[in-house]
C-alpha positions as CSV (number, residue, x, y, z in Angstrom):
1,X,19.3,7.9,14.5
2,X,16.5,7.4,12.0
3,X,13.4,9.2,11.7
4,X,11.1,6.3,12.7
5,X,13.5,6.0,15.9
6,X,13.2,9.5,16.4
7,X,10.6,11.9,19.3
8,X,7.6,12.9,18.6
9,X,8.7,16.7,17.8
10,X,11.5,15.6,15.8
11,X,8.9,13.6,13.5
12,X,6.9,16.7,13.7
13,X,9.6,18.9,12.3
14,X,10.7,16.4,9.1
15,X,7.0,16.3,8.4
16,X,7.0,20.5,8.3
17,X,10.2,20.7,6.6
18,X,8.8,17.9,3.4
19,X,5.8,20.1,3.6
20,X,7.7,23.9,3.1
21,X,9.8,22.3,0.9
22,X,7.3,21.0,-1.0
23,X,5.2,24.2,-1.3
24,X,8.9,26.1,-1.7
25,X,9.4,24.1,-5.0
26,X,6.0,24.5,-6.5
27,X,6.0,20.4,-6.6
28,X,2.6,19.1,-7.0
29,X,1.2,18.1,-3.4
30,X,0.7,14.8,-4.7
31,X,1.1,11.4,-2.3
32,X,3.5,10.1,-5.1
33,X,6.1,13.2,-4.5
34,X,5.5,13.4,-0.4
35,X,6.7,9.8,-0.4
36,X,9.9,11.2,-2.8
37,X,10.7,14.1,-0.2
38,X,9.9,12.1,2.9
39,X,12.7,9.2,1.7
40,X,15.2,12.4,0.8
41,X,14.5,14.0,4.2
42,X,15.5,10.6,5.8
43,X,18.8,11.1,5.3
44,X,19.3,7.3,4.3
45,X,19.8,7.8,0.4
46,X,22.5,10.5,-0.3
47,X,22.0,10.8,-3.5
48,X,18.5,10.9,-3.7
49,X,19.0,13.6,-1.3
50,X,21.6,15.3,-3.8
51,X,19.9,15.0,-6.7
52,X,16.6,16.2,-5.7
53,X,18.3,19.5,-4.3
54,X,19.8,19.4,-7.3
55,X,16.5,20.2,-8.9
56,X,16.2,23.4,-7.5
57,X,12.4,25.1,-7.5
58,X,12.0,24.3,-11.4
59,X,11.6,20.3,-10.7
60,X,9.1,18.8,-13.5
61,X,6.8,15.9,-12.5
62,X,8.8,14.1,-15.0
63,X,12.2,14.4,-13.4
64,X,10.5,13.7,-9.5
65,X,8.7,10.6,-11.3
66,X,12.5,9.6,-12.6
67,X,14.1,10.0,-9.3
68,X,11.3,8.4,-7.5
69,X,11.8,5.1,-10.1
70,X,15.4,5.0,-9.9
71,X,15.8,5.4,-6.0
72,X,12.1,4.1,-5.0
73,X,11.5,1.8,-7.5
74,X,8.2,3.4,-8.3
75,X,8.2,3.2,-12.2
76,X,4.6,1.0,-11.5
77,X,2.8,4.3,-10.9
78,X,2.6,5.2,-14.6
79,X,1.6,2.2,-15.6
80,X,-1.3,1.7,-12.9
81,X,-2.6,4.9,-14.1
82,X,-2.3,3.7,-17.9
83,X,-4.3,0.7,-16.4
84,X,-7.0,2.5,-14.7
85,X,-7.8,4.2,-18.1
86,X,-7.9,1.0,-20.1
87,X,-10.2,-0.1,-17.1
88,X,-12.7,3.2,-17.7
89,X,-12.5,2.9,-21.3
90,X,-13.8,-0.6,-20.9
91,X,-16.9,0.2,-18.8
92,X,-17.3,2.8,-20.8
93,X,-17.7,0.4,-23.9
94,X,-19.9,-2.3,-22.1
95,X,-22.0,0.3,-20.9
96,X,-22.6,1.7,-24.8
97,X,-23.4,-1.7,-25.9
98,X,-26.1,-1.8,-23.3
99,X,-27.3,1.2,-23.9
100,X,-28.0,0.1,-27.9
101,X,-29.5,-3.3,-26.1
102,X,-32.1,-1.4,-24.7
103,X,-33.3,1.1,-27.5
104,X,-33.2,-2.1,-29.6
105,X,-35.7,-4.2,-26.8
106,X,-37.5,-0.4,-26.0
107,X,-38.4,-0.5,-29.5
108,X,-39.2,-4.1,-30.1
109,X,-41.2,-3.0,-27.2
110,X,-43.4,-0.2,-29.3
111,X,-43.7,-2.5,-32.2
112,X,-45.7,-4.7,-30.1
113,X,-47.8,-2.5,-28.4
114,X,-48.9,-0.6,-31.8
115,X,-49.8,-4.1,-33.5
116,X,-51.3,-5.2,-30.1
117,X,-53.7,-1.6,-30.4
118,X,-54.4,-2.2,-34.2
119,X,-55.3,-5.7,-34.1
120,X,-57.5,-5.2,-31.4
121,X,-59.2,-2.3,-33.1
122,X,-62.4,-3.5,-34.9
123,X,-62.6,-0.8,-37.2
124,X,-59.0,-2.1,-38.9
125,X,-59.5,-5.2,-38.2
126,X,-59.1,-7.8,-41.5
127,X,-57.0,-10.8,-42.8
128,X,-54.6,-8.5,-44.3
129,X,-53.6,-7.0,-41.4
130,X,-53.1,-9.9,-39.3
131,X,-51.0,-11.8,-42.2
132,X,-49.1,-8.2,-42.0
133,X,-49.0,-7.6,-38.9
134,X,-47.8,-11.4,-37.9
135,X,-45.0,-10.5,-40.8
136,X,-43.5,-7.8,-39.3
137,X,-43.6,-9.1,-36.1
138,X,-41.9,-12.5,-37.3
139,X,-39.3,-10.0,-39.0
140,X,-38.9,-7.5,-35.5
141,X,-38.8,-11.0,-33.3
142,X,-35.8,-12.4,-35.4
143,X,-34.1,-9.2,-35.2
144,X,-33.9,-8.4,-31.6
145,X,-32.9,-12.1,-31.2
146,X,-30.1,-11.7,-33.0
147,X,-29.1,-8.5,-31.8
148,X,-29.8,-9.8,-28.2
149,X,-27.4,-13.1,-29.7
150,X,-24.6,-10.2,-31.1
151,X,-24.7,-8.3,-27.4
152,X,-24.3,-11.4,-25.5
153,X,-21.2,-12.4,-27.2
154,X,-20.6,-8.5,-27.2
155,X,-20.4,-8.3,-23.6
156,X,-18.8,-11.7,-23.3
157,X,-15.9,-10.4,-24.8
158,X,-15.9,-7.1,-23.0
159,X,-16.3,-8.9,-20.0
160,X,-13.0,-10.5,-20.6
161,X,-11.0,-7.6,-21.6
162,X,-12.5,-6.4,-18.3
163,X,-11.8,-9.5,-16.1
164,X,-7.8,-9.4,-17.9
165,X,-7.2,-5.4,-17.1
166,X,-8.7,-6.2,-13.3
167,X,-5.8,-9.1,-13.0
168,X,-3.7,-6.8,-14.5
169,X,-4.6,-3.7,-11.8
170,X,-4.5,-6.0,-9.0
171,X,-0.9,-7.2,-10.2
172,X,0.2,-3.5,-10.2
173,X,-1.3,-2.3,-6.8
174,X,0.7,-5.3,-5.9
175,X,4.1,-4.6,-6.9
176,X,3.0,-0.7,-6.0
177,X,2.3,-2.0,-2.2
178,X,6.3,-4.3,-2.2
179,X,8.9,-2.6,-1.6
180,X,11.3,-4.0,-4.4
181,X,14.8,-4.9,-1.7
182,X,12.9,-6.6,1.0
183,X,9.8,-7.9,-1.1
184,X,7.9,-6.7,2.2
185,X,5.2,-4.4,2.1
186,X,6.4,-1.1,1.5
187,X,5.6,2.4,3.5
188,X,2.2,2.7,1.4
189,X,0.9,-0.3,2.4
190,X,1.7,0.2,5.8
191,X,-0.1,3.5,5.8
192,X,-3.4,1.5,4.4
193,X,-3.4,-1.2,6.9
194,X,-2.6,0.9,9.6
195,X,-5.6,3.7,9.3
196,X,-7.8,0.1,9.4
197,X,-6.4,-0.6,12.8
198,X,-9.3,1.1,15.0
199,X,-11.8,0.0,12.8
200,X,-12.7,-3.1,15.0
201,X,-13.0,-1.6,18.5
202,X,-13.0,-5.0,20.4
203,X,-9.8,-5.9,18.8
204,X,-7.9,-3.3,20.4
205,X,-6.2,-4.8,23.9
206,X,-4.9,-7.9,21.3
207,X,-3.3,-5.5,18.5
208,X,-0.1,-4.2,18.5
209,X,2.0,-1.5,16.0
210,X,5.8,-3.0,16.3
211,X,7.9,-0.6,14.9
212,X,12.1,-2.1,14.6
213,X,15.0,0.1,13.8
214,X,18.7,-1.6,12.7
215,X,21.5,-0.6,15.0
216,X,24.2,2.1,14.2
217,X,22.9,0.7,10.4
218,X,24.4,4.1,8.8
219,X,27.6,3.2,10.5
220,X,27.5,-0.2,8.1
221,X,26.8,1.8,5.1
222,X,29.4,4.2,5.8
223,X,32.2,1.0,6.3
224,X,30.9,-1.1,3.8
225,X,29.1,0.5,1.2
226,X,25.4,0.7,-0.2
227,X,25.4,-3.2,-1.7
228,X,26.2,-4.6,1.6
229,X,23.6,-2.0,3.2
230,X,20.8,-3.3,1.0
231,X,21.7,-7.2,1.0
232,X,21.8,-6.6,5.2
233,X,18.3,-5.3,5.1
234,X,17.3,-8.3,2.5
235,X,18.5,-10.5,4.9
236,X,17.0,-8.6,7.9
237,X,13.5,-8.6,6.1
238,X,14.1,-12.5,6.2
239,X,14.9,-13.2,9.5
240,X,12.1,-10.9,10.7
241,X,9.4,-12.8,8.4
242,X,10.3,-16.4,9.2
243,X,10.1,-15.5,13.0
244,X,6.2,-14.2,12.8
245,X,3.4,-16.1,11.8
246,X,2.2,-15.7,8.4
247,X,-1.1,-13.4,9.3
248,X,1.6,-10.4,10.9
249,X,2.0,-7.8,8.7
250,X,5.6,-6.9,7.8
251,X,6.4,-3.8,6.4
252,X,10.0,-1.9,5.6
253,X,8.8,2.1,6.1
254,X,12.1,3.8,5.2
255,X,15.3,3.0,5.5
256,X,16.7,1.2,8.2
257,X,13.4,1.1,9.5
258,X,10.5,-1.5,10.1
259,X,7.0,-2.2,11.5
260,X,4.7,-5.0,12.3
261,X,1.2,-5.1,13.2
262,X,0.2,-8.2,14.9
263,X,-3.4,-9.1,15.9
264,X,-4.8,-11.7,18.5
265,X,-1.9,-11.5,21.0
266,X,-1.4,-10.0,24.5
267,X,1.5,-8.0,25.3
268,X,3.7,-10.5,26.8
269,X,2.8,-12.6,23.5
270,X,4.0,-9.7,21.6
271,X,7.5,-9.4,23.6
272,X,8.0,-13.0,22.8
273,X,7.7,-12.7,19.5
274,X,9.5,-9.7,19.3
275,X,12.3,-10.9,21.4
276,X,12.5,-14.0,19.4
277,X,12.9,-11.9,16.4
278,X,16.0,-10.1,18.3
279,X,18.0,-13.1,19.0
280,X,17.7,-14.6,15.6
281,X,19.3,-11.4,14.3
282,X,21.8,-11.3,17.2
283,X,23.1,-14.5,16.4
284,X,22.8,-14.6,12.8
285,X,26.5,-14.3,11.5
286,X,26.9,-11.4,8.8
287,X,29.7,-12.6,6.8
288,X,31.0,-12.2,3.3
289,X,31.7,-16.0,1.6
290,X,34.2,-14.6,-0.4
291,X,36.0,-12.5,1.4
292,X,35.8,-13.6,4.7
293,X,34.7,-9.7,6.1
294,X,32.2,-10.1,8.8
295,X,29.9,-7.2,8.9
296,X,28.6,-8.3,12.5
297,X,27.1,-8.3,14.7
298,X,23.9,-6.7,13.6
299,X,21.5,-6.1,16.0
300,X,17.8,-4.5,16.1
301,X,15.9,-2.5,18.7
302,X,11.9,-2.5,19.0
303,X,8.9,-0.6,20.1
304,X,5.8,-1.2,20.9
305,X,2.4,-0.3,22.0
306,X,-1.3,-1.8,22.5
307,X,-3.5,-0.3,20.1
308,X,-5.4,-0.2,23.6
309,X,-3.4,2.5,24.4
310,X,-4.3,5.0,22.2
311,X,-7.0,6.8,20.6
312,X,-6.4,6.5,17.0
313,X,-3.1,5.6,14.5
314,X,-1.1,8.5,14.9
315,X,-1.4,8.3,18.8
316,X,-0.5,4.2,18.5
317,X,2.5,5.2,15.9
318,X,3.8,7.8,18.4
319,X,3.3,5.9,21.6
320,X,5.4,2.6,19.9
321,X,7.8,5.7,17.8
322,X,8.6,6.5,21.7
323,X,9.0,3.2,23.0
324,X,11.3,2.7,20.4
325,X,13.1,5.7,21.0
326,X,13.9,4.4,24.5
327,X,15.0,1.2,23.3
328,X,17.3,3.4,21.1
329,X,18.9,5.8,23.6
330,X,19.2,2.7,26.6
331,X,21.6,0.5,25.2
332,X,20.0,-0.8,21.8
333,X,19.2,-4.2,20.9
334,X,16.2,-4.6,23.1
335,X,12.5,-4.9,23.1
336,X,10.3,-2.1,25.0
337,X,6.5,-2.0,25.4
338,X,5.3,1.3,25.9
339,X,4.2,3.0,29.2
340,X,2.7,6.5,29.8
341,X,5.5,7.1,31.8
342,X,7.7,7.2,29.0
343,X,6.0,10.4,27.6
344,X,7.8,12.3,30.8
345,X,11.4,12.7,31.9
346,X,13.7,9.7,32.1
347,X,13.6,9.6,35.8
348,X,11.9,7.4,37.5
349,X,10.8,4.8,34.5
350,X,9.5,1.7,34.8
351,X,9.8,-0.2,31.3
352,X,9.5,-3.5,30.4
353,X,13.0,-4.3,28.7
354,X,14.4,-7.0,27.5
355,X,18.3,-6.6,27.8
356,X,20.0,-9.1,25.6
């Protein structure tokens, strides 16, 4: 079973193991190569697995960074960091230009108060001086106007290049937030939006953390191959996002391995939905057009829990991790909503399921 599908002290112990591993290897403890280890550790990817203990202890960031693009599809990262340089180089450029805007008005500025202090100083006062002094002010006037003219279109430009490396960042956080097989959002994005979960208190009792796990998927790897793996999950993605509304947020976190979060509905609105995600799958046929093999049926098993029912987004991950669990290791294919019974022997439970 996969790590999403798996007890909370089973999770516990991946998340030790990535972390002496990490520390083991003298990797840099970097998000980037936690999400490398954490994919390895899954067990899903072989040869990701392989080839990173192939690395031994003397892994460079380079070859993590080539492994993470080749099995992760994380080549993005360098170039979002290329981008957020560009980006600081930019401000750093607009704010030079004005900075020379304002020594150029500060000392327009002085001009005018020293010709304001001699004109209006009898004892220099005379025709000269006012032809002279109306001279160089006609000459300091056209000056800062043009410089002024010359910053404007300065900043216009900058502002451009600005406005063009922005587009370009948000297109990169973009792709860095899709996983690249499903086009869902990926494990990172997941993360974001679910640390936001608890930030609206009152939303609680009508959000929900989903987390779906294919059935006996390994098993269909292991028969068929990684190309009919990956085109299942594609078409799994699918079914999963024309069967929510548009506002649920649909992630693939690893694997085999999905997660929803879905606001404004009650938990029986929630089974629904998840149940009706269940039988499209069910009765999807799996089948080659060429060959004629059909890979089905494949089926999914979900978790769930209230956002009500816990404290903060670890506690809602590991009360819908458990739900799931128990969908898992009661049959499979079948919705569960979480109860604190669940957290205690298997005797005497009381879940909602949803048997197919």
């Amino acid at each position: 079973m996969s790590t999403a599908a798996a007890p909370k002290a089973q999770t516990s112990d991946i998340v030790g193991q990535i972390v002496y591993a990490v520390r083991s290897m003298g990797v840099a403890p970097i998000p980037r190569n936690y999400q490398l280890f954490y994919e390895a550790y899954l067990g899903s990817n072989p040869e990701l697995t392989q080839e990173l203990a192939a690395l031994g202890n003397r892994a460079t960031q380079e070859e993590l960074d080539s492994l993470s693009e080749i099995h992760l599809g994380t080549g993005h990262i360098a170039v979002i960091e290329r981008a957020h340089v560009k980006l600081l180089g930019e401000l750093d450029a607009l704010l030079k230009v004005l900075r020379q805007e304002q020594n150029s008005l500060e000392s327009y500025n002085r001009l005018l108060g020293e010709t304001a202090h001699r004109i209006n100083s009898k004892s220099n006062f005379s025709a000269d001086l006012i032809r002279n002094a109306i001279g160089l002010l006609s000459e300091a006037t056209g000056h800062t106007m043009a410089h002024g003219e010359r910053t404007v279109d300065d900043m216009t430009q900058r502002s451009q290049e600005m406005d063009q490396v922005r587009k370009e960042l948000d297109e990169y956080k973009r792709i860095a937030n899709t996983d690249s097989l499903t086009r869902l959002a990926n494990r990172r994005a997941f993360d974001e939006k679910l640390a936001t979960i608890f930030d609206n208190q009152g939303s609680l009792p009508i959000t929900a953390l989903v987390l779906a796990d294919i059935d006996n998927f390994k098993k269909i790897n292991d028969t068929y191959g990684h190309p009919v793996g990956d085109k299942i999950l594609a078409t799994v993605a699918s079914v999963m996002r024309s069967n929510v509304r548009k506002d649920v947020f649909v992630a693939r976190t690893g694997g085999e391995e999905f997660a929803l979060i879905v606001e404004g509905n009650t938990p029986d609105e929630v089974m629904i939905m998840c149940e009706r995600i269940r039988r499209a799958l069910e009765t999807r046929g799996f089948r080659n057009s060429r060959s004629g093999i059909n890979y089905g049926p494949v089926t999914i098993s979900l978790g769930y829990a209230m956002a009500s029912q816990a404290t903060d987004p670890g506690e809602l991950y590991s009360h819908s991790d458990t739900a799931l669990y128990m969908a898992k290791n009661t049959g499979r294919n079948r919705s569960i909503l979480f109860e604190e019974s669940m957290k205690k022997d298997y005797v005497g439970k009381s879940w909602l399921i949803y048997k197919k």
